[in-house]
C-alpha positions in Angstrom: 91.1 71.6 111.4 92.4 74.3 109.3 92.1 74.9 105.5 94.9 73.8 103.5 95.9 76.3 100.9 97.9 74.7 97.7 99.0 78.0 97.1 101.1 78.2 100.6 104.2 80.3 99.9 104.1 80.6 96.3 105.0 83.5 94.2 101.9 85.7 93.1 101.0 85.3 89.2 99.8 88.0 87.1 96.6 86.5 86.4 95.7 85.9 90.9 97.0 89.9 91.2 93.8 91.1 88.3 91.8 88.7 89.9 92.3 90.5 93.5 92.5 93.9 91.8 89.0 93.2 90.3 87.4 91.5 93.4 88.7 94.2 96.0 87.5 97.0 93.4 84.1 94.9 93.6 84.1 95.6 97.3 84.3 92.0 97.9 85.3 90.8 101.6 88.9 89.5 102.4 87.5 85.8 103.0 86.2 85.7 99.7 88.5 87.3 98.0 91.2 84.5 99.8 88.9 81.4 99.0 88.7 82.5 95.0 92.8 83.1 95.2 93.1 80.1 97.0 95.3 81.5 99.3 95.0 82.4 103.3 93.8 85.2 104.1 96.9 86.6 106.0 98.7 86.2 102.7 95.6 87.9 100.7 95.5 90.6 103.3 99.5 91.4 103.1 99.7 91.5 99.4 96.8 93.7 99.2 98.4 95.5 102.1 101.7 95.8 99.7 99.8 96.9 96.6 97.8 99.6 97.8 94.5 97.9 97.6 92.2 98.5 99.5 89.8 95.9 101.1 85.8 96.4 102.1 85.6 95.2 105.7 82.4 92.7 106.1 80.7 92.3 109.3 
């Protein structure tokens, strides 16, 4: 079964973009950045994707 994400197609709030900003910058991986924002990782990835950040790819 899939996650559920509360967050699902809600408007991003200042404090979740620092808190990617800081965890992308940290060199932290996509899934984690998306389980600490709460979020999916498609919508992590296209926001980051938007902003110009860019994310370390995990194996």
């Amino acid at each position: 079964m899939a996650e559920k994400f509360e967050r699902h197609r809600q408007p991003w709030k200042t404090d979740e973009l620092q808190k990617l900003h800081t965890l992308a910058a940290k060199g932290k991986g996509l899934r984690e950045i998306a389980k600490a924002l709460n979020r999916s990782e498609e919508s992590t990835k296209d926001r980051a994707k938007s902003d110009g950040i860019a994310i370390a790819k995990l194996r």
